[in-house]
N, C-alpha and C positions, 0 to 999 in steps of 0.2 A: 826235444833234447834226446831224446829214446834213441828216437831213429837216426840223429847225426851221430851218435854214438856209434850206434850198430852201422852204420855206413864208415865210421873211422875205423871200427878195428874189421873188417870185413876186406876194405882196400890196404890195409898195412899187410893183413895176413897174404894178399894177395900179390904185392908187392915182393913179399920173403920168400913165397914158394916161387916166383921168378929169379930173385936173385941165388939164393939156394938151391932148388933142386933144376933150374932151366940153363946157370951160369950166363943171367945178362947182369952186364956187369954196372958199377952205381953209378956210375956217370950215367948210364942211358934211365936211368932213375932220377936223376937230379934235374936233367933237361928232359921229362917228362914233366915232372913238377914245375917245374919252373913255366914253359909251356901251356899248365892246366891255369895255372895264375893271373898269367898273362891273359888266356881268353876270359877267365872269369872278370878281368876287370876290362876287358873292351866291352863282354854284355853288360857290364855295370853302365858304365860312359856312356854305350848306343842308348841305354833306358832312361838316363838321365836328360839323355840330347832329346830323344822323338815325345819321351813324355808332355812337355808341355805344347808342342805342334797335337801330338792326338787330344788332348783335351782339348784345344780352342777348336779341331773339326771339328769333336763331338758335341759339344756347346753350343755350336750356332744354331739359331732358332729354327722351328722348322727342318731341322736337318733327320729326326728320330723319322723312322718309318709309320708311324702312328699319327703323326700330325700330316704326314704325307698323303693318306689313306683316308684320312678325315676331308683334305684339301682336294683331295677329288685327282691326285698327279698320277698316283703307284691305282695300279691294278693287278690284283691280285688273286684274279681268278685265273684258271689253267689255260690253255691254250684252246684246248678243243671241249673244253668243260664249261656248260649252263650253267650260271650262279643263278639261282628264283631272286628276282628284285621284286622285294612288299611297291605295290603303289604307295604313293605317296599323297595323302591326302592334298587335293587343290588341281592335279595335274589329272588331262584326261588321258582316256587307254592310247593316244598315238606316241605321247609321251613317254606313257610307261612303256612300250613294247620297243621305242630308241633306248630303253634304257637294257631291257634286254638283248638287244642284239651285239654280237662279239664283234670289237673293234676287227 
């Protein structure tokens, strides 16, 4: 509440030393306003439209980067960068050293 305040009288002040000390006159203030309104309620509408599409991306199973990682898909080592792979008990070294090698 602090800070919507202080941003209220902040942009009124700023508004006055326009009309007052710059002479723009209030019409070009009213269809300012009027204008800030107007965008404020299309990002209102665009958030209300994408919100429910981005939640059922983000939802689908499998879709987090983590379970991607886990599933063997995403590689996330660098380009030209060696990640140490621990062997893996059961498998012999020809195994392990495919698993070192950079796609």
């Amino acid at each position: 509440m602090k800070r919507f305040l202080s941003s209220l009288l902040f942009s009124s002040a700023f508004i006055w030393v326009a009309v007052v000390f710059f002479d723009v006159e209030t019409e070009v203030v009213y269809v300012l306003f009027i204008f800030s309104l107007m965008l404020v309620a299309a990002a209102i509408i665009t958030g209300l439209f994408f919100s429910p599409i981005l939640r059922k991306i983000l939802r689908r199973p499998g879709s987090s980067l983590l379970s991607q990682v886990r599933a063997g898909t995403v590689n996330l080592n660098d380009a030209g960068a060696e990640a140490p792979v621990e062997p893996v008990p059961g498998q012999n070294a020809s195994q392990n050293a495919s698993q070192n090698a950079s796609p």
